[in-house]
N, C-alpha and C positions, 0 to 999 in steps of 0.2 A: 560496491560494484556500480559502476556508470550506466543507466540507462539504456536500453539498446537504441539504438540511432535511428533516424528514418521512420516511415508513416508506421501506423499500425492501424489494417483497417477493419479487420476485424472485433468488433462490441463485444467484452469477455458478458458470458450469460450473467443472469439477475441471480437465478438458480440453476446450478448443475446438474441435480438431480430432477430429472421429471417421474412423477407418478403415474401411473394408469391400473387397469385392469383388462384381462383377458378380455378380448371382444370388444375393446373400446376405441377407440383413435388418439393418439398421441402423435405430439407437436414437438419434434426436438429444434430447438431455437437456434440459428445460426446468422446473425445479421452483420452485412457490413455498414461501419462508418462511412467510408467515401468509396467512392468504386475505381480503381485503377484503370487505367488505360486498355491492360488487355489481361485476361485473370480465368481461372477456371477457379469451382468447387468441388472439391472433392469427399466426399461421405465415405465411410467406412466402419466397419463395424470390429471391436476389437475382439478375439474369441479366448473367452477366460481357459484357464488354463495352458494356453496355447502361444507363441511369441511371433503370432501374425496377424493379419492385419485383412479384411475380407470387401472388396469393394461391390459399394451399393450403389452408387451413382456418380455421375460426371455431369456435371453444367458450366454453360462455359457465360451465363446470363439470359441468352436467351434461349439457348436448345438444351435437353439433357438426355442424357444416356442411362437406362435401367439396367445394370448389372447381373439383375433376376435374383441377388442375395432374399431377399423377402418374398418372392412368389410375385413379382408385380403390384404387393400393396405399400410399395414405396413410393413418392413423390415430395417436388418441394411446394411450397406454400406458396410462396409467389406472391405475398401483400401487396408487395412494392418493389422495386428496381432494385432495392437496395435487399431484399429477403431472399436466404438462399435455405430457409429452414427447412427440414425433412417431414412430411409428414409420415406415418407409419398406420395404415387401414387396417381392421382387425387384428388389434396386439393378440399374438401368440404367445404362448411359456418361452417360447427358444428366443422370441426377442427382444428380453431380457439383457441387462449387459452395460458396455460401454461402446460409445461409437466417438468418433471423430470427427470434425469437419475441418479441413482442410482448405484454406486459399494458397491456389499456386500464380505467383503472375510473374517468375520469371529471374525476380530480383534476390524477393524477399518472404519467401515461404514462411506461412503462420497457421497456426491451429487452434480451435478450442475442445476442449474432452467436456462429453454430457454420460451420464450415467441415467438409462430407461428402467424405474423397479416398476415391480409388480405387487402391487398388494396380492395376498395368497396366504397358504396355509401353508407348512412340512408336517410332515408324517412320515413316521418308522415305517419301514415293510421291510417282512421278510415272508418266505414261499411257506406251503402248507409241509414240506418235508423240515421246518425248523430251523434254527440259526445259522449264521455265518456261513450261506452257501454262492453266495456271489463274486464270483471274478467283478470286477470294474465296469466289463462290459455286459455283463447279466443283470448286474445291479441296474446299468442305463437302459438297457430295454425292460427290464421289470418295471420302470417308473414310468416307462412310456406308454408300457399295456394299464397300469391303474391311471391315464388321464394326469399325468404331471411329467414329471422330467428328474433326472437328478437337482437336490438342493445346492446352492453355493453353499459356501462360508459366512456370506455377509444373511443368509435367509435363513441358514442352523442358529447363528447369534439371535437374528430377531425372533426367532423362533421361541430360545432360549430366555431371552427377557420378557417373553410373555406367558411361560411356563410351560415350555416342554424340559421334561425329563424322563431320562431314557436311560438304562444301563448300558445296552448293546451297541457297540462302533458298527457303524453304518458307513459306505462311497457318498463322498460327495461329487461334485461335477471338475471340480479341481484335480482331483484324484488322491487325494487325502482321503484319511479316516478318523472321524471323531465320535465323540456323542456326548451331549449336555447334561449337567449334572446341577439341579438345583437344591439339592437336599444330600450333601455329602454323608456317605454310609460304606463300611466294609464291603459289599457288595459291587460297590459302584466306584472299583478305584482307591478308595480310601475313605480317612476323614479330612479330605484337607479341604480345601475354598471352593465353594460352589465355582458352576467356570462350564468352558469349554474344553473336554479332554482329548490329548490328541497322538492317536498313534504314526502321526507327518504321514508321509507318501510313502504309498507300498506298490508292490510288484500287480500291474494294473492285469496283469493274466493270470498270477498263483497265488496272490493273496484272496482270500473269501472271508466277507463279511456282509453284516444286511447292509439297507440303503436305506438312506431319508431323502423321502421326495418332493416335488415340488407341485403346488396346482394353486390354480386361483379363479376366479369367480365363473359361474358355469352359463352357458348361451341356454341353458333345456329346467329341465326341473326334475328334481328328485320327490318320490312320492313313495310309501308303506302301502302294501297290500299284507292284510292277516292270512291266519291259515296258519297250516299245521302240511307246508308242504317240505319233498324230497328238493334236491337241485333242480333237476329236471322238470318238476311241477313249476316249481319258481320263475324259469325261463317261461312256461307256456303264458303263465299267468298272467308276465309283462306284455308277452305278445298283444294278448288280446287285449291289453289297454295303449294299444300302440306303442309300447315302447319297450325296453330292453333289460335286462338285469343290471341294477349298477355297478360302477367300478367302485373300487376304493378312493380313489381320488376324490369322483362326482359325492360320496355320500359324506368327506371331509370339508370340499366346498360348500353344500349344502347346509351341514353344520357351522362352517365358519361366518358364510354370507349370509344365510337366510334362516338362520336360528333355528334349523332343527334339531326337535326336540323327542322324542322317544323311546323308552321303555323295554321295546320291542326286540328283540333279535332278528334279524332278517340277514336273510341272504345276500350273497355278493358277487360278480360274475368271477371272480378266484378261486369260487367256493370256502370264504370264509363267511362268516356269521359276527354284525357287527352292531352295533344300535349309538345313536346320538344322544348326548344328554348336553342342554347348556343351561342348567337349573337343577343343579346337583342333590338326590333327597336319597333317603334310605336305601325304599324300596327297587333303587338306580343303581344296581351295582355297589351302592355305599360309599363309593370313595367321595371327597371333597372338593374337587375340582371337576370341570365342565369337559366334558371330552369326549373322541370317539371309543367305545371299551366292544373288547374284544372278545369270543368266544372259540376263536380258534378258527379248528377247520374240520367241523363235524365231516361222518361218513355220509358221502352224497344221498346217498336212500336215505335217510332219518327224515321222518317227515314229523320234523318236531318245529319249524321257525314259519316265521311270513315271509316278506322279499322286499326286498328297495330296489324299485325299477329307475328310469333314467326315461324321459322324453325330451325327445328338441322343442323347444317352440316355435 
C-alpha cells in the first residue's frame, strides 16, 4: 500500500501508554510537527465498553474550550506553539482508559490514541449475604461504595500475572464475566491451563455474580486500632481519632502501596472483618502468599476484633 499522501502534522507518541497514580497529574502527549494554516484540537476520551467517543476539550491554538468531561481538571500544556498535550489534575479511578487527540484543519483529519493506566490493586468483592448477588449495575456501585470502581480486562490480566486467583466469576466494567485461575483444580473450572476464564457477556440486569474491583493509591492513610470492639464501637473509635472506618478498597491500597502488614482482624465499613499480610508466616492465617484474607462478615455486636480506620491527610 502507498503511503498516504500530503503533510502529517501530527508527531506519533514516543509512548502510548502513560502511567500515573490516583491523586497524581498526568501528561498525555500530543505534539504537532508544523502547524497548518488554520487547525483545531480535539481531545476525547474513549469510554470502554461503550462505541463512543466523550468530548474533553477544543483548542483551536490559542483559546480552548473545557467540555467539563473531567470536573475542570483538564487542560493542555502549552510548552510551546507547537504543544497541544492534555494535562489531567488529580487522576481519578474513572480516568482511566483511552483518549484521542484529534487535529482537524479541514483537509486532512489525523489522530493519535494514548492509553492513561493506573497503577492499583483488583480485589474480589462480594456482599455479606454471599455469592453471586450482583446484577452489572450493583456489582458498579458496590465497587464504588468500597473506594474503586469496576476492574477492566486488561487490570483482571495484570492482576492475574501478579497472582490473584479466584474461583468466583465476578462483572467486569466491559460487562463480561470472568475470573483468573492460577493454579488449575476441579473446583475452579477444571484442570486445564491456568488463564483467564470466561463466562463472555451476560444479561447486564438478570445475570448475578460478584465483582472485581478496582483502586489505586490512596490521598489519606490507613491505620489499626486494637480492641475487642462491636461494629458500632469501631465507628466511635475511628471518630475520635479523626477519622472513619475503612473501606475495603483503602485497606487493599494500603496493603499494596504502603506495605501493610498485620495479624490483626479488624473491622471494615461493610462490616466485614479483614487483616493485611505482605510477609506471609504461620501464625498469619498460614497460607503462602501475601494478601488481604478474610474473616467474613461477623454479627455486628461480636465484640471480638480492632478496626482499620481511614484519615485524609
Amino acid at each position: 500500500m502507498a503511503p498516504h499522501p500530503g503533510p502529517h502534522y501530527l508527531l506519533p507518541p514516543i509512548h502510548e501508554v502513560i502511567h500515573s497514580r490516583r491523586g497524581a497529574t498526568a501528561t498525555l502527549p500530543c505534539v504537532l510537527g508544523t502547524s497548518p494554516p488554520s487547525y483545531k484540537v480535539r481531545w476525547s476520551k474513549v469510554e470502554p465498553g461503550e462505541l463512543r467517543e466523550t468530548l474533553i476539550l477544543i483548542t483551536n491554538g490559542l483559546h480552548a474550550r473545557d467540555y467539563g468531561l473531567l470536573g475542570g481538571r483538564a487542560s493542555l500544556r502549552r510548552g510551546h506553539r507547537l504543544d497541544a498535550s492534555l494535562v489531567i489534575k488529580n487522576v481519578r479511578l474513572e480516568d482511566e482508559g483511552r483518549y484521542r487527540c484529534e487535529l482537524i484543519n479541514g483537509i486532512e483529519d489525523e489522530s493519535v490514541a494514548l492509553t492513561l493506566r493506573l497503577e492499583g490493586v483488583v480485589f474480589p468483592y462480594q456482599p455479606s449475604r454471599g455469592r453471586y448477588q450482583f446484577n452489572y449495575f450493583e456489582a458498579k456501585r458496590a465497587c464504588e461504595e468500597q473506594d474503586g470502581r469496576l476492574a477492566t480486562y486488561g487490570q483482571l490480566y495484570q492482576a492475574w500475572t501478579e497472582g490473584l486467583d479466584w474461583c468466583n466469576a465476578g462483572w467486569l466494567l466491559e460487562g463480561s464475566v470472568r475470573y483468573p485461575v492460577l493454579t488449575a483444580r476441579a473446583p475452579c473450572g477444571g484442570h486445564g491451563r491456568p488463564g483467564i476464564r470466561s463466562y463472555g457477556p451476560r444479561d447486564r440486569s438478570r445475570d448475578r455474580y460478584d465483582a472485581f474491583c478496582f483502586t489505586s493509591a490512596l490521598a489519606g492513610q490507613v491505620f489499626f486500632v486494637p480492641g475487642r470492639l462491636t461494629l458500632s464501637e469501631a465507628h466511635a473509635a475511628c471518630r475520635r481519632r479523626g477519622a472513619v472506618v475503612a473501606k475495603v478498597g483503602h485497606l487493599y491500597a494500603a496493603w499494596k502501596f504502603s506495605g501493610l502488614d498485620r495479624c490483626d482482624g479488624g473491622w471494615l465499613a461493610d462490616g466485614s472483618v479483614r487483616f493485611p499480610i505482605t510477609t506471609p508466616r504461620p501464625r498469619c492465617g498460614g497460607l503462602p502468599d501475601p494478601g488481604v484474607r478474610s474473616f467474613g462478615f461477623p454479627r455486628p455486636q461480636q465484640a471480638a476484633y480492632g478496626t482499620y480506620c481511614y484519615a485524609e491527610k
